[in-house]
C-alpha positions in Angstrom: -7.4 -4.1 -19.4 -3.9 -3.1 -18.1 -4.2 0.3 -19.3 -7.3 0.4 -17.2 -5.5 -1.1 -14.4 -2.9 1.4 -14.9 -5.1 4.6 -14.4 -6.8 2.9 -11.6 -3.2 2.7 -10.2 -2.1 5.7 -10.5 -4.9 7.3 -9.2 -4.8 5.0 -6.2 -1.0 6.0 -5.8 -2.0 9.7 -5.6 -5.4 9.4 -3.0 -2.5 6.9 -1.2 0.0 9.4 -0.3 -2.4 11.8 0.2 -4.6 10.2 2.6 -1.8 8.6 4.5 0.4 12.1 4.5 -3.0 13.7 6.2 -3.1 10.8 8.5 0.7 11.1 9.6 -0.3 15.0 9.9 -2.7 13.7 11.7 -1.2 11.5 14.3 1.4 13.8 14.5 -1.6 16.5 16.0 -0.1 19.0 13.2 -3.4 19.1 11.8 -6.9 17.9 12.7 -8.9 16.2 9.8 -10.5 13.3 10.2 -13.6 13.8 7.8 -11.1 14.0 5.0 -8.9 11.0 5.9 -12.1 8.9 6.2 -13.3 10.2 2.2 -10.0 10.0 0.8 -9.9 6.6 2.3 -13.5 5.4 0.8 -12.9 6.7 -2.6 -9.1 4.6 -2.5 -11.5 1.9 -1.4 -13.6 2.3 -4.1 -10.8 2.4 -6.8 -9.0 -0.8 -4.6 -11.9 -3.3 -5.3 -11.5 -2.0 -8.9 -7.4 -3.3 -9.1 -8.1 -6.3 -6.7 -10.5 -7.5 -9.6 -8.5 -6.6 -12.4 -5.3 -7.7 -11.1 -6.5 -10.6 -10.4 -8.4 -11.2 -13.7 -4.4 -10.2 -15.0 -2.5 -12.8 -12.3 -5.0 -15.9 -13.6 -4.7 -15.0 -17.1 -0.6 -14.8 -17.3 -1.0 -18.1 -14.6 -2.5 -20.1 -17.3 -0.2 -18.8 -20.0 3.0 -19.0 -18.4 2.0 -22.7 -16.2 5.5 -22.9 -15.6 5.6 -19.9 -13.5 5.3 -21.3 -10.0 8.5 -23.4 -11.2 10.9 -20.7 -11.8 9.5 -18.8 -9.0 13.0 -17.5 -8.7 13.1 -15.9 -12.3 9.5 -14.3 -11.8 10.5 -13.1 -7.7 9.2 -9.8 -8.1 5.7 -10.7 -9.9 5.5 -13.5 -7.2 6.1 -11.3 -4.1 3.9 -8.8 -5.7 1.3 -10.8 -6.2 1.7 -12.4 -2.3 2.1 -9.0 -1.2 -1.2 -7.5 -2.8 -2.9 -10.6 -1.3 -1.8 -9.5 1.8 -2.9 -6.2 1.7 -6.4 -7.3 0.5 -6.5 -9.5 4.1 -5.1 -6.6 5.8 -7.8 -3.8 4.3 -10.6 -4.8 6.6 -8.6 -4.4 9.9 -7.2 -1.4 8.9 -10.6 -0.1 7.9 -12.4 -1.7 11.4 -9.6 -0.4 13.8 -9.9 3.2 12.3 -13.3 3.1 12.9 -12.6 2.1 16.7 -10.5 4.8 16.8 -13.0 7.3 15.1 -15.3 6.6 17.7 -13.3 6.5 20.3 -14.2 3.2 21.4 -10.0 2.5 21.5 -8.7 3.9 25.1 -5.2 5.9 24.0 -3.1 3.1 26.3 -3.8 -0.2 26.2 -3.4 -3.4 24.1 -5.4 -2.6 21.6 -3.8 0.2 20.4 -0.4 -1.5 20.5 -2.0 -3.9 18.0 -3.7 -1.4 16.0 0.2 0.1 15.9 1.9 -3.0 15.0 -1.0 -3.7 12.5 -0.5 -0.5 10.7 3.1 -0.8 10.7 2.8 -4.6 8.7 0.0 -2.8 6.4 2.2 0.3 6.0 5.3 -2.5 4.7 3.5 -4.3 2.2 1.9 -1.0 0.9 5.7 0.2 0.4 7.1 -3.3 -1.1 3.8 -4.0 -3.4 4.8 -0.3 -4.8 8.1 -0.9 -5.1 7.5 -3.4 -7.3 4.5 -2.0 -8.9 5.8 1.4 -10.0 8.0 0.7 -12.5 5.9 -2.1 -14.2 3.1 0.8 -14.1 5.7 3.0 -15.6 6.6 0.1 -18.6 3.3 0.0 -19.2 2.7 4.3 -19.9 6.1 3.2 -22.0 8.4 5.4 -20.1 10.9 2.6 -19.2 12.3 1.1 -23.3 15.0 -1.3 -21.6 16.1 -3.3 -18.6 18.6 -0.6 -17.7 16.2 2.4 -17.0 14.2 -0.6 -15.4 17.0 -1.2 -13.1 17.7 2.6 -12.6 13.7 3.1 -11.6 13.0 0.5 -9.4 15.9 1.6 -7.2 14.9 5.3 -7.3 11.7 4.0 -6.4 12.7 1.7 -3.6 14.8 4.6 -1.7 12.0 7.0 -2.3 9.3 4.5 -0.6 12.1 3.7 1.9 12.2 7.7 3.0 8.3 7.8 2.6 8.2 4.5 4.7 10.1 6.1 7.8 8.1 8.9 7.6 4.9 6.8 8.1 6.6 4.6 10.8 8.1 7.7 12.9 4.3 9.1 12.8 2.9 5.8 13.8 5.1 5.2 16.6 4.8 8.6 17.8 1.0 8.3 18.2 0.6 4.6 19.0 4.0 3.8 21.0 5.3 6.8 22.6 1.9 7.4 24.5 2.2 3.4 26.0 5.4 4.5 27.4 
């Protein structure tokens, strides 16, 4: 089942960057191509309720192995903010999915309160995407076998974390461009 879980993942890593570098394009007015934000971002969907399940099939079966594992929360931080973090996401999904489809019908005026929120609401989604990936990419990359010991571990997760650190301001200068800078 994790092997599943870790083809779903990396194909959802892939449509991910994709469909969020188009969007940033996007907001950015660089290029115009909504149609293919929207598909990228239904077949992610698709893949997403795949994980969700999985994962969570994974999270209750190590739970009931490991019972002690919401004592030494501490030891297990990464797997616990992981998990709180995918949660997260899951609650976030269907207001990033119902304020994109305000804004593909133009229902949200560029300046006004809504927008702000819909800004401030991608910037939270666009965080615990970043930190649930942080902490997901190496454990994906343990489980192709590429990382043998806690050293490469170490070495990967914080190659990953600057990389989704320079991805993450990339995102954030796009959204505040298009959400913020109009409001001022």
């Amino acid at each position: 089942m994790r092997k599943i879980n870790a083809i779903l993942i990396s194909a959802l890593i892939f449509l991910l960057i994709v469909h969020s570098g188009i969007a940033v394009l996007s907001m950015l007015k660089i290029i115009h191509c909504k149609g293919i934000i929207y598909t990228l971002g239904s077949i992610a969907a698709l893949l997403l309720i795949f994980h969700i399940i999985i994962s969570l099939i994974l999270m209750i079966n190590n739970m009931r192995k490991k019972p002690s594992i919401k004592f030494y929360s501490n030891i297990n931080k990464d797997t616990v903010l992981q998990n709180l973090t995918g949660i997260l996401i899951i609650i976030l999904i269907p207001v990033h999915i119902f304020f994109s489809e305000l804004q593909q019908f133009s229902i949200t005026p560029p300046l006004n309160l809504l927008t702000a929120i819909h800004g401030t609401i991608e910037i939270i989604f666009i965080t615990l995407i970043c930190i649930h990936l942080c902490i997901g990419i190496p454990k994906l990359l343990i489980t192709y076998g590429n990382l043998a010991d806690l050293k490469s571990y170490s070495l990967c997760k914080k190659f990953v974390s600057i990389i989704s650190i320079v991805i993450w301001l990339i995102f954030i200068f796009g959204i505040i461009m298009y959400f913020f800078i109009p409001l001022l």
